[in-house]
Backbone as CSV, one residue per row, in Angstrom:
resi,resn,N_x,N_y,N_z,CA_x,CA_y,CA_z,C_x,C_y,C_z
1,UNK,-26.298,4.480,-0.120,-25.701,5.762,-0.456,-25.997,6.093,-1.913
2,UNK,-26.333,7.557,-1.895,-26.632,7.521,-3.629,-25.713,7.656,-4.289
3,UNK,-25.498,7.511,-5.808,-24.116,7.450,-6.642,-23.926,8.647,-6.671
4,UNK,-22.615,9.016,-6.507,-21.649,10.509,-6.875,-21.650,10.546,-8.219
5,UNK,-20.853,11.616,-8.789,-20.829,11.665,-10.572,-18.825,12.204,-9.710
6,UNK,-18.668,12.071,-10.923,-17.099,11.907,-10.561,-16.294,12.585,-12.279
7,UNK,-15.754,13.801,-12.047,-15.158,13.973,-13.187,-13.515,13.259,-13.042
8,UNK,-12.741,12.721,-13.770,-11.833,12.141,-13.919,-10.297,12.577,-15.279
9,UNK,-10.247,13.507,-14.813,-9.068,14.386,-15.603,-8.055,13.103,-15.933
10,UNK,-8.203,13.047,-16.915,-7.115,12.097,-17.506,-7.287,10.500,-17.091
11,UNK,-8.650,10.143,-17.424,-8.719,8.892,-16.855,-9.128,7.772,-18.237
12,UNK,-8.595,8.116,-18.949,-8.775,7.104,-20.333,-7.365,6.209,-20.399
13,UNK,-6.571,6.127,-19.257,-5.787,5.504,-19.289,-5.089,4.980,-17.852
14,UNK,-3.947,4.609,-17.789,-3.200,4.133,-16.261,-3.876,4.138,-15.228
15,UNK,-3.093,5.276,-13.985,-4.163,5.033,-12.566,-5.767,5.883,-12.789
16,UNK,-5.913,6.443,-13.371,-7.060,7.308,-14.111,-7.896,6.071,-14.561
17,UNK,-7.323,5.364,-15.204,-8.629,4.330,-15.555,-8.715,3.813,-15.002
18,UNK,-8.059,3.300,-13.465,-7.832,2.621,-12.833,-9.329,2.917,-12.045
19,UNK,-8.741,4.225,-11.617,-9.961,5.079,-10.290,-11.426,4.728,-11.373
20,UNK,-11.346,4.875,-12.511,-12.676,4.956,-13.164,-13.373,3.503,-13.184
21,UNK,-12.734,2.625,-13.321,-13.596,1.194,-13.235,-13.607,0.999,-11.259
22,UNK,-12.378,1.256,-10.892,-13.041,1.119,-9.383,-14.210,1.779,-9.046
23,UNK,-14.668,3.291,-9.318,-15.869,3.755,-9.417,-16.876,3.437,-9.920
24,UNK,-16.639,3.015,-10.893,-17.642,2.672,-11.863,-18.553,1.048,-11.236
25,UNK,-17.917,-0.070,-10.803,-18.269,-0.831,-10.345,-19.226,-0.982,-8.389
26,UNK,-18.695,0.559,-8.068,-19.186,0.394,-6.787,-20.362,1.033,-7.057
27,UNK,-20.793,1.433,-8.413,-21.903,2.051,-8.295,-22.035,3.961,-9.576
28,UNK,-21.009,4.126,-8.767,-20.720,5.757,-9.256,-20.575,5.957,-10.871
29,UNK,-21.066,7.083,-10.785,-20.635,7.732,-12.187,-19.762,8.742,-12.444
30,UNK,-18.865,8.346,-13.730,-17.782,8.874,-14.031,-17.446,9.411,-15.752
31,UNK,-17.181,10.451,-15.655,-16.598,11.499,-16.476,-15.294,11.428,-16.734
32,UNK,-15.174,10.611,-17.524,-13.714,10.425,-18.134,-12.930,11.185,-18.817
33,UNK,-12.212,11.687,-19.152,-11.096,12.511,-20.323,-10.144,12.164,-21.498
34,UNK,-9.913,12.484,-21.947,-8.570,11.927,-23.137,-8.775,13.314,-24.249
35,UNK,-7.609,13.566,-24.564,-7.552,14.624,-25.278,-7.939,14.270,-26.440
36,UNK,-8.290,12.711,-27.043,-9.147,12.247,-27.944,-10.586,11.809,-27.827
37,UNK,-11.566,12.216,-28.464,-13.064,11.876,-28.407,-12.697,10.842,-28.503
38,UNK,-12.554,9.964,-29.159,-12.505,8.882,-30.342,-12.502,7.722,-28.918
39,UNK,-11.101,8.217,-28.153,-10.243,7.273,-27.159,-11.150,7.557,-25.585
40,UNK,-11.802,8.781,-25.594,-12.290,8.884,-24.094,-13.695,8.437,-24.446
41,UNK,-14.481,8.425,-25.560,-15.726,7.558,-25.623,-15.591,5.873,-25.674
42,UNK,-14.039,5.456,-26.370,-14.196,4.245,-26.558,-13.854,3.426,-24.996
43,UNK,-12.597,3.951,-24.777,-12.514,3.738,-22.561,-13.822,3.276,-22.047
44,UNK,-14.584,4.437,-22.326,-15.970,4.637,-21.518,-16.800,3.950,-21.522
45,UNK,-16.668,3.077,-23.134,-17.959,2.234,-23.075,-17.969,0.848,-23.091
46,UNK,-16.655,0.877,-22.439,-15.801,-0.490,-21.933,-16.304,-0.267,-20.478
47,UNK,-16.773,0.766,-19.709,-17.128,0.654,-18.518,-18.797,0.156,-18.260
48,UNK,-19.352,0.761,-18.990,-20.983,0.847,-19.145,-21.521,2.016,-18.962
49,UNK,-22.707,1.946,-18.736,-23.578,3.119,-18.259,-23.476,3.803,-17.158
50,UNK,-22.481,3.711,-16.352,-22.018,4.626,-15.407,-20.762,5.657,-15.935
51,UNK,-20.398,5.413,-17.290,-18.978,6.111,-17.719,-19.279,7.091,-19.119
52,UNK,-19.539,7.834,-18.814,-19.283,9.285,-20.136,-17.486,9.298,-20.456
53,UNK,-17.554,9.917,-21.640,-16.182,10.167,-22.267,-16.105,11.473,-22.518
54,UNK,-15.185,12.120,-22.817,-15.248,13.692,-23.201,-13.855,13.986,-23.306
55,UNK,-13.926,14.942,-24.402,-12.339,15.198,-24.900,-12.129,16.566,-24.164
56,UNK,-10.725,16.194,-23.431,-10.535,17.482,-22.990,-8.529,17.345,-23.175
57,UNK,-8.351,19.128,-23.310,-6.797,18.949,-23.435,-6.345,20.059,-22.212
58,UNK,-5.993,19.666,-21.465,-5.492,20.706,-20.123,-4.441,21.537,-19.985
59,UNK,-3.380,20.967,-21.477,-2.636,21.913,-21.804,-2.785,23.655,-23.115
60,UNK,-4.294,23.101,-23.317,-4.227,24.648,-24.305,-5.669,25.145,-23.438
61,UNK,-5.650,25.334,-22.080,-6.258,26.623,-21.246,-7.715,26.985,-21.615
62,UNK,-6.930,27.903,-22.786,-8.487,28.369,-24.000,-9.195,27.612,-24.143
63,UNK,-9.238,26.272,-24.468,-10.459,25.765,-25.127,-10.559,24.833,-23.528
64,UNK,-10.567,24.935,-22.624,-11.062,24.028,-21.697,-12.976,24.124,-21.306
65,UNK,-12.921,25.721,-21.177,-14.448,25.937,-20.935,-15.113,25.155,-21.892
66,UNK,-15.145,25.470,-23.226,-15.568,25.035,-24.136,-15.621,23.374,-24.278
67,UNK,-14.850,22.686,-23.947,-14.776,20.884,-23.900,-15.674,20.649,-22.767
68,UNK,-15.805,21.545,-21.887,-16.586,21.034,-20.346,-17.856,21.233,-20.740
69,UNK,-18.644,21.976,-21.589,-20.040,22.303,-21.502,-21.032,21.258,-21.399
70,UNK,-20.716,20.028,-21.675,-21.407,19.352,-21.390,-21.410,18.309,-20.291
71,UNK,-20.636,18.614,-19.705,-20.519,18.040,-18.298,-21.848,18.781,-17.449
72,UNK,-22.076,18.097,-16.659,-23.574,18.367,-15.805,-22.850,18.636,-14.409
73,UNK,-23.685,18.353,-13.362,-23.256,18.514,-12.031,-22.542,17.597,-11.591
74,UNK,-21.597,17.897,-10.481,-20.170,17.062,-10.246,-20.410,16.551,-9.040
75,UNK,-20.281,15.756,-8.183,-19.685,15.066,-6.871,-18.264,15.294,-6.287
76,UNK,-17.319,15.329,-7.253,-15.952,15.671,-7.137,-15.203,15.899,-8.691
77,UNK,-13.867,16.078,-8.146,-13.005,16.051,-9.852,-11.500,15.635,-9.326
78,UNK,-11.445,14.584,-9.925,-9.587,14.330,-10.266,-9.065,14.769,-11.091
79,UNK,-7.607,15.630,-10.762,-7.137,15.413,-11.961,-5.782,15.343,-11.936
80,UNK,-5.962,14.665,-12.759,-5.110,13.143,-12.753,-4.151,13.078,-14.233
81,UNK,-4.311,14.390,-14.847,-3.837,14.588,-16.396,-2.132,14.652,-15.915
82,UNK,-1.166,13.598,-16.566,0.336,14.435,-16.493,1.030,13.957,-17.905
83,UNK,2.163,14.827,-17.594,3.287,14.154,-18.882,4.184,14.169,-18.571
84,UNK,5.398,13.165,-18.993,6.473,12.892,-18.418,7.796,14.033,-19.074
85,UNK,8.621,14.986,-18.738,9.594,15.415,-19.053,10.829,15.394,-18.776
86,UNK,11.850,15.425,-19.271,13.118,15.158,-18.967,13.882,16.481,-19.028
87,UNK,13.866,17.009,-18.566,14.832,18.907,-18.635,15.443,19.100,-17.019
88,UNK,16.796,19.849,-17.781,17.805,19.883,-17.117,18.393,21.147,-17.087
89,UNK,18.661,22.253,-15.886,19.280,23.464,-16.068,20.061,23.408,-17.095
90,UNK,20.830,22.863,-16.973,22.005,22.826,-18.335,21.903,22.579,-19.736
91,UNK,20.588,22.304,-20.075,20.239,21.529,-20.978,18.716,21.898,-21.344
92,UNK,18.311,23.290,-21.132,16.759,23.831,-20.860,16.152,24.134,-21.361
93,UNK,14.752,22.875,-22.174,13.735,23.322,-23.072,13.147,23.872,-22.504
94,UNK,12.765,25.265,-23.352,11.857,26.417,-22.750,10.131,25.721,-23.137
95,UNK,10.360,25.366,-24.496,8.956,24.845,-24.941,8.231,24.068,-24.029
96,UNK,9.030,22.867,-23.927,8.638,21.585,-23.222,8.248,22.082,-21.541
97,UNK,9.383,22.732,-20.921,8.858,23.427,-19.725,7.891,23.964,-19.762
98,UNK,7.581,24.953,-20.512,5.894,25.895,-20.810,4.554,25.109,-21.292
99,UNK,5.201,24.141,-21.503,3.854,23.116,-21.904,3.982,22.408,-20.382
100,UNK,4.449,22.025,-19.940,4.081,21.144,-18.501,3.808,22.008,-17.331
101,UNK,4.212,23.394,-17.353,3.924,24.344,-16.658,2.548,25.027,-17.364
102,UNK,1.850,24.698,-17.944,0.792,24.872,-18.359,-0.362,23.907,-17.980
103,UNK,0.039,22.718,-18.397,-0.777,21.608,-18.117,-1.125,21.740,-16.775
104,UNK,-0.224,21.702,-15.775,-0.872,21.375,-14.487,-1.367,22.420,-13.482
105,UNK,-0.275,23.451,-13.768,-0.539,24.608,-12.669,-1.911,25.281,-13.630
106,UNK,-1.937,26.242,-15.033,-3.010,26.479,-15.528,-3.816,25.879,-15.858
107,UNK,-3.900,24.786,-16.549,-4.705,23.254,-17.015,-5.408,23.278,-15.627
108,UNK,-5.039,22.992,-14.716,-5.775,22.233,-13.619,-6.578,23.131,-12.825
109,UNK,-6.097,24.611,-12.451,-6.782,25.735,-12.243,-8.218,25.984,-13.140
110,UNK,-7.872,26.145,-14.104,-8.570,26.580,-15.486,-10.143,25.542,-15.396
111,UNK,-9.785,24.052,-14.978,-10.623,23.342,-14.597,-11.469,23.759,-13.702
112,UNK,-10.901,23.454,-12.660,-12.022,23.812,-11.215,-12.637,25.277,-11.654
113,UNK,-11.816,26.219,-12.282,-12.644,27.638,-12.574,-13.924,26.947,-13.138
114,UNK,-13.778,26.578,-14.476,-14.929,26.318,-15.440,-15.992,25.341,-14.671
115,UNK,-15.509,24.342,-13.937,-16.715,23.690,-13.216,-17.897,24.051,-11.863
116,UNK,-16.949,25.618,-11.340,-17.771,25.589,-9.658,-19.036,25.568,-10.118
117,UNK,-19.421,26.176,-11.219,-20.706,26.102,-11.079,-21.832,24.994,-11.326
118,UNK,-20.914,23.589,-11.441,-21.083,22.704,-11.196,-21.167,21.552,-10.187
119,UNK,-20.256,22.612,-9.314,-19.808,21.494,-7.996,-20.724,22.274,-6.780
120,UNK,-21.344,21.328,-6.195,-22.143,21.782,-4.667,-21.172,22.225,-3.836
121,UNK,-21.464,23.257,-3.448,-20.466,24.209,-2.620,-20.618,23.389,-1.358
122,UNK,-20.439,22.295,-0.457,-20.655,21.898,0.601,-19.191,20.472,0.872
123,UNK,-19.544,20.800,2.142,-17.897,19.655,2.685,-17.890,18.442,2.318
124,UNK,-19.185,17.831,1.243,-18.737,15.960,0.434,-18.379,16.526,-1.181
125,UNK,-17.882,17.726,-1.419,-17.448,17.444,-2.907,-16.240,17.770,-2.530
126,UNK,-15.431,16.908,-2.979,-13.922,16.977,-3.551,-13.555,16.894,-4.592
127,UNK,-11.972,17.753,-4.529,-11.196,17.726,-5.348,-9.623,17.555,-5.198
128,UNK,-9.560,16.306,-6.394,-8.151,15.998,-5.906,-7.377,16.122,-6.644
129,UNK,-5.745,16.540,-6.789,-4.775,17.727,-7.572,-3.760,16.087,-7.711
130,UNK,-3.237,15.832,-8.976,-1.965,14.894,-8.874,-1.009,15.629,-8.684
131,UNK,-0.335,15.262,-8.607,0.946,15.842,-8.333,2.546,14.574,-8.416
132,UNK,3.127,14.434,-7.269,4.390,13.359,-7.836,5.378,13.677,-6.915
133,UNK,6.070,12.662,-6.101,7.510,12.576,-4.894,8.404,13.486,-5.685
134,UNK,8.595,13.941,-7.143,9.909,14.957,-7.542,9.765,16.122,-7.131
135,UNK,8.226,16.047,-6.506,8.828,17.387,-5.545,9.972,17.617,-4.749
136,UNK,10.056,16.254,-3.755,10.847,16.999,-3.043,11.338,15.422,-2.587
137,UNK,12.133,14.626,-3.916,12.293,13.395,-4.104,13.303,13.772,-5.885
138,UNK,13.934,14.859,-6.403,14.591,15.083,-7.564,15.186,13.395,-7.793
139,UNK,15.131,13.769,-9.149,16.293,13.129,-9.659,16.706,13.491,-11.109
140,UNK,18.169,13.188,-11.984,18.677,14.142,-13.168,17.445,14.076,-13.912
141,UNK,17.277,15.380,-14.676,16.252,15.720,-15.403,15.023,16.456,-14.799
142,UNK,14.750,16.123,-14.024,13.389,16.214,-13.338,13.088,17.387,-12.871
143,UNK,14.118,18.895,-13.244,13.868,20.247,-13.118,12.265,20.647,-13.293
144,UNK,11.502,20.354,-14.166,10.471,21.291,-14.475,9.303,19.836,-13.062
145,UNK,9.698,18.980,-13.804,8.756,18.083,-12.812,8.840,18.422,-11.045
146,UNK,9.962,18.283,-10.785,10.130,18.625,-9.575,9.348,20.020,-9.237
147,UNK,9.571,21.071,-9.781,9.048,22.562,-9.766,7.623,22.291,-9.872
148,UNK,7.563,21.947,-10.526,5.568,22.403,-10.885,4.974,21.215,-9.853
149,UNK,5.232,19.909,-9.632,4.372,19.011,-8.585,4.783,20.012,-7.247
150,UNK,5.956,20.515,-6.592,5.484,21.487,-5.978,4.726,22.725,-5.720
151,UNK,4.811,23.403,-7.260,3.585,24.332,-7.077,2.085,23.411,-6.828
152,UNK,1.795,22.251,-7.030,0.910,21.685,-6.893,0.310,21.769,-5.385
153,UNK,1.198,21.390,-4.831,0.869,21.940,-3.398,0.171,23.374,-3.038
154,UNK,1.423,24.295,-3.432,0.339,25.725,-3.426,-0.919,25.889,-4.305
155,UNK,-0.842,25.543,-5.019,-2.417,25.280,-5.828,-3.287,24.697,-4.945
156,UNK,-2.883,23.858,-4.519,-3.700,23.090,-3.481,-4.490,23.751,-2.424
157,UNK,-3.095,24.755,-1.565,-3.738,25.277,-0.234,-4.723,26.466,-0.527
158,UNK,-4.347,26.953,-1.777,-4.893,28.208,-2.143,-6.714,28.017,-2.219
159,UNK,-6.722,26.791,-3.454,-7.736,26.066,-4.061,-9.049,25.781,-2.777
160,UNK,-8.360,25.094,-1.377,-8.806,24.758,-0.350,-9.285,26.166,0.214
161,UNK,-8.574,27.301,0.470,-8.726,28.330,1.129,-10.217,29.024,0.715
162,UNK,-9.923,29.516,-0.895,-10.715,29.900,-1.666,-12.022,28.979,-2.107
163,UNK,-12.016,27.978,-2.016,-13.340,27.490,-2.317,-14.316,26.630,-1.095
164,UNK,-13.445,26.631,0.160,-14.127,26.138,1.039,-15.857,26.486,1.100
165,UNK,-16.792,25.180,1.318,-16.348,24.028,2.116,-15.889,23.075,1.326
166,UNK,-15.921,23.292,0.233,-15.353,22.534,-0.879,-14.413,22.274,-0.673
167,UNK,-13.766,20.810,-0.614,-12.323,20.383,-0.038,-11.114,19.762,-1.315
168,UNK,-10.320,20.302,-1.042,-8.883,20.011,-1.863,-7.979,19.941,-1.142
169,UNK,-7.369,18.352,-1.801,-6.169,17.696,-1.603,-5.467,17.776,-2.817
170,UNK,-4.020,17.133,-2.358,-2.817,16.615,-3.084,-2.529,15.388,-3.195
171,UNK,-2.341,14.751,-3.784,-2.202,13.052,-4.032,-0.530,13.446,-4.987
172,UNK,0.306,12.764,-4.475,1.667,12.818,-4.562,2.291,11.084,-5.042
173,UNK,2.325,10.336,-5.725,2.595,9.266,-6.283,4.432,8.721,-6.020
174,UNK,4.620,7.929,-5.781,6.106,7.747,-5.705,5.713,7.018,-6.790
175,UNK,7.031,5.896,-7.100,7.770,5.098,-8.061,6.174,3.779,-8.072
176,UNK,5.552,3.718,-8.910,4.383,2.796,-9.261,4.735,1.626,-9.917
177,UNK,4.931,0.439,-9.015,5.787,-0.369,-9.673,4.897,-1.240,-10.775
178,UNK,3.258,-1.714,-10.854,2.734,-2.210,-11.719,1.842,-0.821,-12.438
179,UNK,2.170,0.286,-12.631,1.805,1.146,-13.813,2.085,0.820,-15.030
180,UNK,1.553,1.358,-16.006,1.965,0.830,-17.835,3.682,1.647,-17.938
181,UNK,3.949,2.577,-17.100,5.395,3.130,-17.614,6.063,2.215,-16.912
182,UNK,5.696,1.883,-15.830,6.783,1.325,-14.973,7.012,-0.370,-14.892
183,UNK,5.901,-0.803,-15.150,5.725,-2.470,-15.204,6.692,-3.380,-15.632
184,UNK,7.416,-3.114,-16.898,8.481,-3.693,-17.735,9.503,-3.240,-17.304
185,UNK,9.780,-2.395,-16.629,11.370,-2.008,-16.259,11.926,-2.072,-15.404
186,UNK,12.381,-3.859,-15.076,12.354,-4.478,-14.304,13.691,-4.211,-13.426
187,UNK,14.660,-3.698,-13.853,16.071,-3.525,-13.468,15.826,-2.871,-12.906
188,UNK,15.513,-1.355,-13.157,15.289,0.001,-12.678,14.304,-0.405,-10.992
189,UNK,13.221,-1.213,-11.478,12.451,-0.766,-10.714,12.819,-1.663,-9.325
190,UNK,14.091,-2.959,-9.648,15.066,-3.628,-8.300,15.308,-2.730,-7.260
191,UNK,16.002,-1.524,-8.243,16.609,-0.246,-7.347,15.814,0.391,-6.439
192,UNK,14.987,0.509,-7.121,13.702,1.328,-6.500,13.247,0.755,-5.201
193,UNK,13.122,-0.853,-5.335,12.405,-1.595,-3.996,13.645,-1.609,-3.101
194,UNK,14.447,-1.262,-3.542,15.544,-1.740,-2.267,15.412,-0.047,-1.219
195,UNK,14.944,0.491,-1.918,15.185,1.518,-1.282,13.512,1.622,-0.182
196,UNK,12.751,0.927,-0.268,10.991,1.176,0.488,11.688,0.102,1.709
197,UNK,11.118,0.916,2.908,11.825,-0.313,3.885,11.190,-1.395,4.002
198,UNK,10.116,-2.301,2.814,9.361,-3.196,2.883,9.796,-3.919,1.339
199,UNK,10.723,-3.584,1.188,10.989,-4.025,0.031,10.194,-3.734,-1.643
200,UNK,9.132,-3.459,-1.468,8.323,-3.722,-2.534,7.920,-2.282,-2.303
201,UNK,7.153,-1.756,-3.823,6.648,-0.143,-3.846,4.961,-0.216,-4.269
202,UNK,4.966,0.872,-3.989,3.029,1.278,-4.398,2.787,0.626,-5.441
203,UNK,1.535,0.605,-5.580,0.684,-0.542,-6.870,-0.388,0.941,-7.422
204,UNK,-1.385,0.215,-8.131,-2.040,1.305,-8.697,-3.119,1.193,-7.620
205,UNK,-3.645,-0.049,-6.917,-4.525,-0.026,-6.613,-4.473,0.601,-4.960
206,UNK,-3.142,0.920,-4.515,-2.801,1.865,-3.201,-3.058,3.093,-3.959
207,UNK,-3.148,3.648,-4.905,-3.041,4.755,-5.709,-4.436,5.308,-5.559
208,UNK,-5.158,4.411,-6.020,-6.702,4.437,-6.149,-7.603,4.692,-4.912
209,UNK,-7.204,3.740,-3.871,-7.357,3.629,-2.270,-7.278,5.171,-1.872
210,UNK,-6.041,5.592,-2.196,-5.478,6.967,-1.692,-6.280,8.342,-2.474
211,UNK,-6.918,7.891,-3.670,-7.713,8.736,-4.234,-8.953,9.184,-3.811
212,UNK,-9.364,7.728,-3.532,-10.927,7.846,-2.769,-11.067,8.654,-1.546
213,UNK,-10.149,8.248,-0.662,-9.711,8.693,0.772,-9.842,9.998,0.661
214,UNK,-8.780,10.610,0.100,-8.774,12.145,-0.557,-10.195,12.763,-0.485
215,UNK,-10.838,12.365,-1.857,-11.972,13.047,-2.435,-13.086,12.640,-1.474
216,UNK,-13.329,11.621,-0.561,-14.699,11.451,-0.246,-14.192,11.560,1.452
217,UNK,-13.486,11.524,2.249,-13.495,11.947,3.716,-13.985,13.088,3.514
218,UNK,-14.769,13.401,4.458,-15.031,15.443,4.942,-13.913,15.770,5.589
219,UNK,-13.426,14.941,6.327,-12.330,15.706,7.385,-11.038,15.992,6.548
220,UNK,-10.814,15.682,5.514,-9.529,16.172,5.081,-10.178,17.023,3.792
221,UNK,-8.771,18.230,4.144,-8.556,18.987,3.241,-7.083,20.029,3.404
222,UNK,-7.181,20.307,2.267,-5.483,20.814,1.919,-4.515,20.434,2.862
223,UNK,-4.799,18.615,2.681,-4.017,17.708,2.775,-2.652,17.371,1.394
224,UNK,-1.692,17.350,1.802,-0.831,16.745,0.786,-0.347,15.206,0.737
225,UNK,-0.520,14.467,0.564,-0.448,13.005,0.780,0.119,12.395,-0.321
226,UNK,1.864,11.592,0.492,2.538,10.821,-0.498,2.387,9.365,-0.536
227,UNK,2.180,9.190,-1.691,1.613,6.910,-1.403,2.897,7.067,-2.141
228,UNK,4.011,6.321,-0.959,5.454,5.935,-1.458,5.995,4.959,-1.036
229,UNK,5.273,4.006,-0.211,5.731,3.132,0.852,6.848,3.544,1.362
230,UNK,7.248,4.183,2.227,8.167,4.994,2.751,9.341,4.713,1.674
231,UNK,9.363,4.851,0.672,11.091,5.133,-0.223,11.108,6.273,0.237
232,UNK,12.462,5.652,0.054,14.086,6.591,0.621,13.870,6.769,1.714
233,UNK,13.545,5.728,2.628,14.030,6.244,4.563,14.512,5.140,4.492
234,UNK,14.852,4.084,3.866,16.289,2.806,4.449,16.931,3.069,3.242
């Protein structure tokens, strides 16, 4: 099979770097991100010659065209860019909301705009949207998170509609129990397993599994897909 090129929205770090050395080793080439040159060239050349770096920031819109120009032709695109917020009706940063409601719903749009003319209009390029269980999985705080990983979805079906045969999914993440946020927080994350009826929760590398699946089947599209090991049904 010949190597794909693979853009990777936010992959200079966690499950993002994760997907990028799994790619990177089966062969493929990958287009990494970090809103730092410095940090998405140095990632990259920890991978080898299958890994470019490139600074991109998905939350200021404007300058996205401009960071992509040197990206070439695509195979697919993750993106995989998030940030964690804590806002609460009662308690409601407007800023902090408008920046995460930027990042993903415009950030991630703003992307696929600037690249079609990069991506082969045909049913093996994908694209896959992160997203996150606070959709429709809340918990305190998680107002703006919850809201926007659901617009993720409609981004999704729209994205699928409008660019067919070009295929887009949703990749939806529950509680990641060996991620860099989640790894050390060992109390919290007791709670968490008691609740997967297998005791134990997603890894990065079910994360990754679930990425590939996504972006490289033909048969799926404006699919929404949660890797949660069933939490919260016991």
């Amino acid at each position: 099979m010949a190597a794909r090129k693979i853009l990777i929205v936010g992959g200079s770090s966690g499950i993002g770097l994760e997907l990028a050395k799994d790619l990177t080793a089966s062969g493929d080439q990958v287009v990494l991100t970090s809103r730092s040159l410095d940090s998405a060239e140095q990632v990259a050349s920890t991978l080898g010659s299958n890994a470019q770096g490139v600074a991109l920031d998905v939350s200021e819109p404007e300058s996205i065209a401009d960071q992509l120009k040197s990206v070439g032709k695509l195979d697919g695109v993750v993106l995989g860019a998030i940030e964690r917020d804590a806002n609460t009706v009662r308690d409601f940063d407007i800023a902090r909301a408008r920046r995460l409601v930027t990042l993903k719903l415009i950030g991630y749009t703003e992307t696929v705009h600037t690249l079609l003319d990069r991506l082969e209009p045909n049913v093996s390029t994908g694209i896959v949207l992160f997203g996150g269980r606070a959709k429709d999985a809340p918990y305190p705080g998680s107002t703006t998170v919850s809201t926007i990983n659901g617009g993720v979805d409609g981004l999704m079906n729209t994205l699928a509609l409008e660019l067919a045969p070009i295929r887009v999914n949703s990749l939806h993440p529950g509680i990641i129990g060996d991620s860099p946020f989640w790894a050390s927080k060992d109390a919290a994350l007791e709670g968490y397993k008691s609740r997967t009826p297998g005791g134990e929760l997603a890894t990065m590398e079910d994360i990754v599994s679930a990425t590939k699946f996504l972006l490289f089947n033909k048969g799926i599209s404006a699919h929404s897909l949660n890797v949660d090991r069933g939490w919260r049904i016991s």
